[in-house]
Structures are given as structure tokens and as C-alpha cells.
N, C-alpha and C positions, 0 to 999 in steps of 0.2 A: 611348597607354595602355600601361602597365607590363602584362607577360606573366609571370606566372610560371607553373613544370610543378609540381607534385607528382608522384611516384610514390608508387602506393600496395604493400605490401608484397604480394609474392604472396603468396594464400594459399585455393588452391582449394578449394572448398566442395562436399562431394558430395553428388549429385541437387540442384544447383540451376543451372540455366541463361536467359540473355536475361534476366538481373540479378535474378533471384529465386529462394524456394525452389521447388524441381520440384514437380510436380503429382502427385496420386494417380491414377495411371490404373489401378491394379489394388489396388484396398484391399481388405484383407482381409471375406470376409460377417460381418457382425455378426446375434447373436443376436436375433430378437425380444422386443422388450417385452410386457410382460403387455397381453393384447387391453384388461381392464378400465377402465386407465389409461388409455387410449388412445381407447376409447368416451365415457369420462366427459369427456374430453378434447374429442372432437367433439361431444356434446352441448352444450356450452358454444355452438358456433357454430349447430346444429339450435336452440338453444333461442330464438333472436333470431328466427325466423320459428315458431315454438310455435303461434299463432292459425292460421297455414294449416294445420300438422300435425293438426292438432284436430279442425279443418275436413273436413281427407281422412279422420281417422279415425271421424267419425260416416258422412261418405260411404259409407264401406268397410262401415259397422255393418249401417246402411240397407241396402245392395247386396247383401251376404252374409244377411240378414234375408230379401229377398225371394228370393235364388236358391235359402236352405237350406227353402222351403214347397214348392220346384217336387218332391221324390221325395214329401213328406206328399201332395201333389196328386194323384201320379200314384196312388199306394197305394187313395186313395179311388175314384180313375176305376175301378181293377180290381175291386177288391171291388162298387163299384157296378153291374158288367159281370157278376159273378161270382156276386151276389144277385140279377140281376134287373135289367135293361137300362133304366134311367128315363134319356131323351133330354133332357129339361131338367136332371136335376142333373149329367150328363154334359159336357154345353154349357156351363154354368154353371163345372164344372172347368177346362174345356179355357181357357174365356175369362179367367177367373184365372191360370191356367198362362202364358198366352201377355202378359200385363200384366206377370207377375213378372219374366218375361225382358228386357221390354222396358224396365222400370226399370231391372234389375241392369246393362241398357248404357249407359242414358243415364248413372246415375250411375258406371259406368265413363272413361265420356267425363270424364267432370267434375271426379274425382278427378286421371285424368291431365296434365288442364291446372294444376289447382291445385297436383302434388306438383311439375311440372315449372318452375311460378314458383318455386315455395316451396324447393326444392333450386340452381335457379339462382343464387340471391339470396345461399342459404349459402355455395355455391361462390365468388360472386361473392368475397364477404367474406373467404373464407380465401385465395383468389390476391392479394385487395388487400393483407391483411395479410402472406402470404411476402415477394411484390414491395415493400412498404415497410419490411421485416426485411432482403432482400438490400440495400438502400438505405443500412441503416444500421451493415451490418458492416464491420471493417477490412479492407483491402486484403491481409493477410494469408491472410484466408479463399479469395478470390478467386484468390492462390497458390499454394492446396493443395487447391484442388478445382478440377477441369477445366470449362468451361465446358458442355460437352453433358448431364455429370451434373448439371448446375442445371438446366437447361433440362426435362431430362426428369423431375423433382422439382417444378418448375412446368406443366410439360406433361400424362405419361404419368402420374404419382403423383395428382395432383388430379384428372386425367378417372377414374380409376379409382372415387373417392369419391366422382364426382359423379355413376358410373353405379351405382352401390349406393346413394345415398339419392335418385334419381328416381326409378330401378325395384324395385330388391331390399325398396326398405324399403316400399315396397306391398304386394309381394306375401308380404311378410311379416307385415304387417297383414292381409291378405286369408287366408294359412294360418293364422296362431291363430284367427280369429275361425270361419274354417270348421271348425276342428276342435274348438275347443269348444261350437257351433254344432251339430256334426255327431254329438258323443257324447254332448249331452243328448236331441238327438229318439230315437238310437239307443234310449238308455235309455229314453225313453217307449215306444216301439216295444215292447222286448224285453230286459229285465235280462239274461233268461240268452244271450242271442245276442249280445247287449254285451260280455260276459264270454270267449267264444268269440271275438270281434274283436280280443281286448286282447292274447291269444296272442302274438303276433305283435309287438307292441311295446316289447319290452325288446329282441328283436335291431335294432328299427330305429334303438332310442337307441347302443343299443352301438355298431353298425357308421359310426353321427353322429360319435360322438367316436374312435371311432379314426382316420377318417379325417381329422378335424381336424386331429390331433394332430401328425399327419404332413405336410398341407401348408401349416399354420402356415410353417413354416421355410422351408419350399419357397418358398412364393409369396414369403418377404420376400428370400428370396435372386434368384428373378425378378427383380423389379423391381430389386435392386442391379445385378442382367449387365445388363438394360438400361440405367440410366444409366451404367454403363463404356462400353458400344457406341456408345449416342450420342455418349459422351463424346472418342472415339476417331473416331469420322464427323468430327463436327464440330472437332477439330483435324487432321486429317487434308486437311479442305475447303478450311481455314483457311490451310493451308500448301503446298494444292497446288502452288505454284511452285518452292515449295523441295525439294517430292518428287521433282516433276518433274525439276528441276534435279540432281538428285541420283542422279537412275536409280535412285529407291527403291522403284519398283512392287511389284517380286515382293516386297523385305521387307515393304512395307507390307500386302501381300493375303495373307502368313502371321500377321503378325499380327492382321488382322480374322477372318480365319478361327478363329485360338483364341480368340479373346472372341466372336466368334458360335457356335462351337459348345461354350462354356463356358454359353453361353445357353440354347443349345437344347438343353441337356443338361439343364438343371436346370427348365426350363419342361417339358418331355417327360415328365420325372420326379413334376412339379406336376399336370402333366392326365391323368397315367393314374392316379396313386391316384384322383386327384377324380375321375375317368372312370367309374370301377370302382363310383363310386358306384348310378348310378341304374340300372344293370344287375341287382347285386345288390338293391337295393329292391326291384326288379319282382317279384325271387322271390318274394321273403317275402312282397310285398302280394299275388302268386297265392296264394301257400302258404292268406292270412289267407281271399281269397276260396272255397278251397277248404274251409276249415275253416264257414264262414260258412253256405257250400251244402248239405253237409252236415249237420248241426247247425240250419239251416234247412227241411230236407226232413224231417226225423225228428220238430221241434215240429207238422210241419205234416201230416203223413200221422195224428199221433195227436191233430189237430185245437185243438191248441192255439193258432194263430195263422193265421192265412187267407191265399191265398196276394199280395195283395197288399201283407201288412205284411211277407212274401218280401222281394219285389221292392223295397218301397221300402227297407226294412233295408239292402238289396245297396246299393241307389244311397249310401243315408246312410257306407255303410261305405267305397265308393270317394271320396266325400268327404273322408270321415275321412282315410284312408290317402295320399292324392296332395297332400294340402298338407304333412302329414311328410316325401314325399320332397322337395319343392318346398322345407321347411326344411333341408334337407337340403343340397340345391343350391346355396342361398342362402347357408348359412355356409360353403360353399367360398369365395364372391363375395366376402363378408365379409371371407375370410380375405385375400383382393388387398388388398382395398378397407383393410386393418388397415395394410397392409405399407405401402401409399403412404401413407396418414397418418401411420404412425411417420414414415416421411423427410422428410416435413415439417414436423412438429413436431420433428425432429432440428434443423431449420435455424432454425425459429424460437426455439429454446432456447439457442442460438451467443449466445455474450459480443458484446453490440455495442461498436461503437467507445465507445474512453471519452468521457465528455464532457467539456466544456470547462472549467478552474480555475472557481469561481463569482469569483474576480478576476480573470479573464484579460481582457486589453486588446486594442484594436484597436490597428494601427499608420496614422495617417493620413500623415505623412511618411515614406516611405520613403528611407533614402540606402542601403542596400545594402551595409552592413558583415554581413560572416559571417566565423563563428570558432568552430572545434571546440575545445572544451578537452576532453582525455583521452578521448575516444570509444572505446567497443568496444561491438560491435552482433556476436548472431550468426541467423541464421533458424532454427538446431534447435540443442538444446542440447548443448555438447562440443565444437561445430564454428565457431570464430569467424572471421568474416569483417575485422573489423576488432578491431584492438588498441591501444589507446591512442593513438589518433588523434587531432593537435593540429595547427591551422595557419588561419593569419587571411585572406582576403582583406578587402581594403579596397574603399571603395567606387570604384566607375568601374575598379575591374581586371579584368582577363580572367586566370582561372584554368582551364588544361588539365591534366585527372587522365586519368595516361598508367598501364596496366597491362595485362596479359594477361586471357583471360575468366576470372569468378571471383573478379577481387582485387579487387572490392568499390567499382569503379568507379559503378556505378547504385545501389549501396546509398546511398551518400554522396548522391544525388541522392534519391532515397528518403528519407533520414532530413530532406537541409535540408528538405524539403515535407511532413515529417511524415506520410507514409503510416505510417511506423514511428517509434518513440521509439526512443532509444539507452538499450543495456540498464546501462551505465555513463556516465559523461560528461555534456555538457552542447553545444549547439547554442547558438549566442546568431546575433539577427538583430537589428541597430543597439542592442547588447547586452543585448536582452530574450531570454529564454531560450523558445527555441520552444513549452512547455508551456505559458507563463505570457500566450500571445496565442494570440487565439482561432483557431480549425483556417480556419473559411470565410475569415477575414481573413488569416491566412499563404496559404493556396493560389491565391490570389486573387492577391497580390503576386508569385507567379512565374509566369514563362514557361518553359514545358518542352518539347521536341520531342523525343519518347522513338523509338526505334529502329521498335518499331513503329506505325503508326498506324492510324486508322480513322475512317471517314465514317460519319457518322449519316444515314440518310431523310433525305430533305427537299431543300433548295436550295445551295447554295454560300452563300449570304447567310448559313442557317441554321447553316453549319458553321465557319464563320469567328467567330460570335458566339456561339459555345456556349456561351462561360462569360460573358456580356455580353449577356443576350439585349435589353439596352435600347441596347445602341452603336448610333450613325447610321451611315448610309448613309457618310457623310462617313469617319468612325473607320472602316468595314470597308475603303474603298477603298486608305485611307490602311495599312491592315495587308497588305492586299493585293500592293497595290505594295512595302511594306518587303520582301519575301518575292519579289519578282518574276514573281508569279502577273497580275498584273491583267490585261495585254494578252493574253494567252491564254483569260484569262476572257470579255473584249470580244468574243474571237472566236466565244465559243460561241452556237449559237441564241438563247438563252434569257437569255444571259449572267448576271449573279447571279444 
């Protein structure tokens, strides 16, 4: 067989190494999106399991129905003590009282099995659908975003949403219902003692959205240090040998150290405003009980209200008060639970690969003629890697492309396989021009053994046939052998 060399021109390309562009390991934080967008967004997935949601939330109606009778109950046990000790309608209380509670658990039980289908299901649906978005992007994506910050976008970002609509969005059903629940009996109770409750509730809204306001950015910039970190672990893992090799310990443990404490700076920063929160709640909800007692003892000394419409008022009011802060709490939760959904909806918004000409052809005869006419291809714009790149192999040659790192050695291998289109020029494969045949039929026709490799789970059998997963036994041995693995394989336990 005829040999020829190509040289290709230098022409080094910066931040791109091991024949691609370089990865982002330190991208700048980007701004969060508006939360609304982004709610109506995951509604879309919430809305597919709607019949279970529905389901929890009469649960919740029920549950919070019979827990908000347990202070009216108590109210009437006192006053009935307080007129005059009657042991049956006492008993009669008590035995009501003690049914309420015991509903309000069963149907606690019940709710929490059904949100935790019912949120699984969504969850399920939104990792199926990232995982078959990463499936369908170009290879370019995949060389400008490091692999640990995927991982943690399918990981860390989607457990976050899936622990805000199992739990958060319970007990956010559970505080409106108790607070609206809880300021109608008030008002039956006591309009002016209702009014005196209310004091207290403009600073609890105020103090809601300031703190929002504030760890909105925070938490979306969390979860970004976190997928840097991971993303930095796991190339790190990935190339231990070459660290190793390298006696790059101590640089490699300064720099995990600035991207972990790039982290825990801004996560530190995240949980002390959210922190700050339910501290200061407490006040104001004393402040509100304080006000309450007051104002409570003075209708009640001039006889206008008895003193267990007192006591049950108090209860109705700590009601009222501790699912505000619990809302409170929650849309810090939110505010996570927002960040990791932008990043996934970042990913599932990505331009997928193009698809294929609607005339693009298969090749059933393959003879193996390749020819670049006037190629230039660059990975970031300004910086070309290749320039007017022309040159034929024929079929049955062996073509060696000799150059230093950088001069676009792997690109050329890249482009014949259409990972990437050439940004000029044209690619012909037995002189079809590689747009005009279809992608899974070109990638199919070649054999590639890229510098670096990797094993998938599974068997030896499994990995030899990975793009072939119909090839016989016969066909795997026979590739085996071409490769000079087979006797080595026979050796092992288990052999394929």
C-alpha cells in the first residue's frame, strides 16, 4: 500500500488541548432568570401527574379541617369548666379532640405517600428528558463543558427540585390552608383581637422579600461552585495517573482549595441571610403574642370575651403565625430548588445537533475514497485551526497527518466523522459530501481509536460490540484477534 505524510501547518489554538476546544472550568456566575419563567416552566412537568396533586391537596384540605377544630375544641372544654363542670359534654370534647388528631395523622401518612409518587414520577420525567437532550447535543457541547458540571446538573440540580416538590410543596399547601383556616375562625372568635394579630404582618412580609431578594443570586451561584467542584473532582479522578505522573499534587490541592472555598464562600453567604431568617420571625411572632395577650386580657377583664375564647384565640394565632414563618423557610428552599431548574432548563434549551439533509443518503458500498477540498474549520471564532485544507487519499492508502499539538491533527479526524462540519470547504466520502449522508451511516463506516479510551460496565463481549450490539460471537473474536487482545482475554476467569 502507498504511504503518504501530510503535514499539517502549525497553527496553535488557545485553550484547546487533546484535539479539542478547552473546557470551561471556571465560567463566569450568570445572573438568575426570572423565578416566574422558570415555575411556569416546571409546571409544565407538575402538570402530567395534576390527578395525584389534587388528590394531596384535598388530603391536606381534610387534614388541616380537622386539626384547625382541635383550639375551637379546646375553647369550649374551658368555658365549659369555667360555667360549670358538665362531665359528659367534657368527655364528648375530649373524645372529638382526640379523633381530630388522629385523622389529621392518618391523613398525613397518606398524603406523604401519594406527593412522594407523585413528585417521583415528575422527577422521573425531567432526568429522562435532560438525559435524552444530553443524547442529542453536538459533540461540541461536550467540549466546552466539563463533565462533573453535567453530572452535577443531573445529579445535585434535579435532587434539589425533587426535594422541594416532595416536601416543600406540602407544606406549602399545608401553610396557606392553615393560615387561611386559621384567620377565619380568628375572626369568628374576635374581629378586634384579629386586628391586633394583623400588627405584626407587614414586617413579616417585608422581612420574606428582603431576604429573597438576596438569596435568589446566592443560591444560583451555589449550585454553579458546585458544578465547577465536581467538575474539577471528576477530571482530576479521571487523570489521576497523569497527576500523578506529573508530581502535580500540591498544584492540584491549591487549586481544589480555591474552588472549594469559592464555594463555601458563597454557600456561607447563602445560609446566613436565609439563617437570619427564622430568628428574626420568632421576634415579631413574640412581639405578635405579646400584643395578642394583652389586648386579650383587657377584652377579658371588661368581660367581653371569656377566657377560653383567650386561649383558643392564642392557639388560632400561633397557627396563623408559624406557617408564615414555615412560608417563609420554604421560599428560601424555592429559591435552591429555582437555581437547579434554571440549569437545567439551560441544558435542555442547547441547539441540538442538526439533523440530517431530508435527501441525505446512506452509503451501502463503501470503497474509501476521502478528499478535502479547501477546508477551514476553527472551534472559537478569530482562531482557525485549519486553513484551506485540500488533499485526496484514495482508497486502500494509508495516510499519516504528522504535526505538533494543536495543528489540527484530531480536528481532521473530527471533521472526516462529522463530529463537526467544516466552517468553509467541503469533506467528500467516495465523493458524497459528508452533509449529504446520513450522520449514523458515516459514523458507522469508520473505525476510530482516539488517544483516549474508555470501558463501559458491563463484559468485554459488551465493549467490543458497542457500536454493533447485533455482531456474533464469531465477528467479536475475529475483532479481537485483529487487535491482538484475544489470548489474553481466554486467559481471564470469565473470559468474554
Amino acid at each position: 500500500m502507498a504511504r503518504d505524510e501530510i503535514r499539517v501547518k502549525d497553527n496553535p489554538l488557545k485553550n484547546v488541548g487533546m484535539g479539542g476546544p478547552g473546557k470551561r472550568m471556571f465560567a463566569p456566575i450568570e445572573k438568575p432568570k426570572q423565578m416566574k419563567k422558570t415555575l411556569v416552566r416546571l409546571w409544565s412537568y407538575v402538570r402530567e401527574e395534576r390527578k395525584l396533586f389534587i388528590l394531596v391537596f384535598f388530603l391536606v384540605v381534610l387534614g388541616n379541617a380537622a386539626l384547625l377544630t382541635a383550639p375551637y375544641l379546646i375553647t369550649r372544654a374551658i368555658d365549659t369548666i369555667a360555667l360549670g363542670l358538665d362531665l359528659d359534654i367534657l368527655l364528648g370534647i375530649v373524645i372529638v379532640l382526640v379523633l381530630a388528631y388522629l385523622v389529621d395523622g392518618i391523613l398525613t401518612i397518606a398524603q406523604g405517600f401519594i406527593m412522594a409518587k407523585a413528585s417521583q414520577r415528575v422527577i422521573r420525567s425531567l432526568r429522562d428528558n435532560l438525559f435524552q437532550k444530553l443524547l442529542k447535543l453536538p459533540i461540541v457541547f461536550f467540549d466546552t463543558n466539563t463533565h462533573g458540571e453535567l453530572m452535577s446538573r443531573l445529579t445535585n440540580d434535579i435532587e434539589n427540585v425533587s426535594t422541594t416538590i416532595s416536601s416543600s410543596s406540602v407544606q406549602l399547601m399545608h401553610a396557606l390552608i392553615t393560615v387561611i383556616g386559621s384567620f377565619g375562625m380568628m375572626l369568628y372568635l374576635s374581629p378586634l383581637m384579629t386586628v391586633g394579630a394583623m400588627v405584626t404582618l407587614p414586617l413579616v412580609l417585608l422581612l420574606t422579600r428582603l431576604v429573597a431578594k438576596n438569596t435568589s443570586k446566592l443560591y444560583k451561584a451555589q449550585q454553579k461552585e458546585l458544578g465547577m467542584l465536581n467538575g474539577y473532582i471528576e477530571e482530576n479522578i479521571t487523570g489521576f495517573e497523569v497527576l500523578k505522573a506529573f508530581s502535580r499534587e500540591e498544584e492540584s490541592l491549591g487549586e481544589f482549595d480555591a474552588v472549594n472555598e469559592r464555594l463555601k464562600t458563597v454557600g456561607l453567604r447563602a445560609q446566613v441571610i436565609s439563617g437570619t431568617l427564622m430568628p428574626i420571625m420568632n421576634v415579631i411572632n413574640n412581639l405578635g403574642y405579646t400584643t395578642i395577650a394583652f389586648l386579650g386580657g383587657y377584652l377579658g377583664v371588661r368581660g367581653m370575651i371569656s377566657i377560653g375564647v383567650i386561649a383558643g384565640f392564642l392557639s388560632y394565632s400561633r397557627q396563623f403565625t408559624r406557617p408564615l414563618t414555615d412560608i417563609a423557610s420554604i421560599f428560601n428552599i424555592l429559591q435552591s430548588a429555582i437555581a437547579g431548574a434554571e440549569r437545567v432548563f439551560e441544558i435542555l434549551d442547547e441547539v441540538e445537533e442538526e439533523a440530517d439533509r431530508p435527501d441525505a443518503v446512506s452509503l451501502i458500498e463503501v470503497r474509501g475514497e476521502v478528499e478535502f477540498r479547501n477546508v477551514s474549520f476553527h472551534y472559537n471564532e478569530g482562531e482557525p485551526v485549519l486553513k484551506d485544507v485540500s488533499f485526496r487519499c484514495e482508497a486502500g492508502q494509508s495516510i499519516a497527518l504528522v504535526g505538533p499539538t494543536g495543528a489540527g491533527k484530531t480536528t481532521i479526524v473530527n471533521l472526516v466523522s462529522r463530529f463537526y462540519d467544516p466552517k468553509e470547504g467541503s469533506i467528500l466520502i467516495d465523493g458524497y459530501d459528508t452533509r449529504q449522508i446520513r450522520r449514523e451511516n458515516l459514523q458507522r463506516i469508520f473505525g476510530i481509536v482516539l488517544q483516549d479510551t474508555y470501558l463501559f460496565s458491563g463484559t468485554i463481549r459488551d465493549n467490543i460490540a458497542y457500536s454493533r450490539i447485533d455482531a456474533t460471537m464469531d465477528e467479536i473474536i475475529a475483532s479481537a484477534t485483529l487487535a491482538n487482545c484475544h489470548d489474553f482475554i481466554m486467559r481471564l476467569p470469565k473470559g468474554y
